[in-house]
C-alpha positions in Angstrom: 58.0 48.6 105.4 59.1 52.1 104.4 60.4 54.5 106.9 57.9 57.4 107.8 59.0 60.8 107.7 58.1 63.1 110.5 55.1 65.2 108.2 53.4 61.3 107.9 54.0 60.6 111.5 52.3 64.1 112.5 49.4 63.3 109.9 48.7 59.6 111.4 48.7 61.5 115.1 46.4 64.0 113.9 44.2 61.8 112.3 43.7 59.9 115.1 42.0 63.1 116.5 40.6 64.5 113.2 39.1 63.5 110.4 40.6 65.3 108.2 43.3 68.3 108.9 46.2 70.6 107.1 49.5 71.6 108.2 51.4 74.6 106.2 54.7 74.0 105.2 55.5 78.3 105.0 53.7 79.6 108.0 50.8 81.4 105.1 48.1 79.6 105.9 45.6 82.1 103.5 48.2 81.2 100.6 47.7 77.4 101.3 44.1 77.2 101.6 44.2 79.5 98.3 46.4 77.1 96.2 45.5 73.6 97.1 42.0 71.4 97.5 41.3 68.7 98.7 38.1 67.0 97.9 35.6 64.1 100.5 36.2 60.7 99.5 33.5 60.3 96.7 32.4 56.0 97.1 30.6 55.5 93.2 30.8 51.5 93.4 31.5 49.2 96.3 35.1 48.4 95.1 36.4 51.9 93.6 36.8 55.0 95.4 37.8 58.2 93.9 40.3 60.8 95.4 40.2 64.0 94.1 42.2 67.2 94.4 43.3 70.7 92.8 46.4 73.2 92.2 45.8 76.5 91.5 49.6 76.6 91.1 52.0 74.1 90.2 53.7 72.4 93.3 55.5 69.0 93.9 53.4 66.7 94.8 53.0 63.0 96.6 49.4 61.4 97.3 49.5 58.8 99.9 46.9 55.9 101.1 47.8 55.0 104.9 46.1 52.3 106.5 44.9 52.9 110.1 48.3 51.9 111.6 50.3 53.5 109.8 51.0 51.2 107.0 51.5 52.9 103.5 49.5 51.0 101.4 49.8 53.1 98.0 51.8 55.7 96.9 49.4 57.3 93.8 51.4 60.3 93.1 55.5 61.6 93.7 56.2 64.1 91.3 55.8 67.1 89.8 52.3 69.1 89.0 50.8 71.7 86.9 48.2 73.7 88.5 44.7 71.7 87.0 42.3 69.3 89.1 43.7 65.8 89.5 41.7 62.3 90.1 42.8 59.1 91.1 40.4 55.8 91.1 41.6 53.0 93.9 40.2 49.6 93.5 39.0 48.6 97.2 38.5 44.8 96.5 41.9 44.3 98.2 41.6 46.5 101.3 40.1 45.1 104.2 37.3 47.2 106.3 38.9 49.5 108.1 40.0 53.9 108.7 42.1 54.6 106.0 44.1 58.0 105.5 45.2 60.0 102.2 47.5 62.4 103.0 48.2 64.8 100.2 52.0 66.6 100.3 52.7 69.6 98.1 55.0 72.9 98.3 52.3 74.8 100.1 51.6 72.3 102.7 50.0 68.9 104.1 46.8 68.2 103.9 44.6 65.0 105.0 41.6 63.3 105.1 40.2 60.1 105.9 37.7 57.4 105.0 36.2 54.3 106.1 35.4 51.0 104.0 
């Protein structure tokens, strides 16, 4: 199992409290509301889920799915980003029902959500 850094192990504690929450990486919390979004959990069939977010500047990126524990289950983005919306479709057939976490890592801060199947 990969090693978790300490932002992911903050997120997963948080979570546990939250159901969704953002931490800012450069202490401008204005700034990082104005330059990232991240959308609900949007269920279309019973097996797909969409995630969905936005840059209003470009920013290195990595999109997570955690599983209640802890686990990472999917890593759906680790790179670089132009500033544009950005959609990711996740087949669920494979997942068991359970809390499940995205957590969403860019130059501007952490942001998370969370979503049950």
């Amino acid at each position: 199992m990969k090693k978790l850094s300490i932002f992911t192990i903050i997120a997963i504690f948080l979570l546990t409290s939250f159901s969704s929450f953002s931490i800012n990486k450069n202490n401008d919390q204005s700034k990082a509301q104005k330059n990232v979004k991240l959308y609900e959990i949007k269920k279309y069939k019973p097996v797909e889920i969409t995630i969905k977010y936005k840059l209003k500047d470009t920013s290195t990126v990595r999109l997570v799915l955690f599983s209640e524990d802890g686990e990472e289950m999917i890593i759906l983005e680790d790179s670089f980003k132009e500033a544009k919306k950005y959609c990711y479709k996740i087949n669920t057939k494979d997942l068991t029902k359970n809390t499940y976490f995205y957590i969403l890592e860019t130059d501007y801060g952490i942001y998370s959500k969370s979503f049950t199947l």
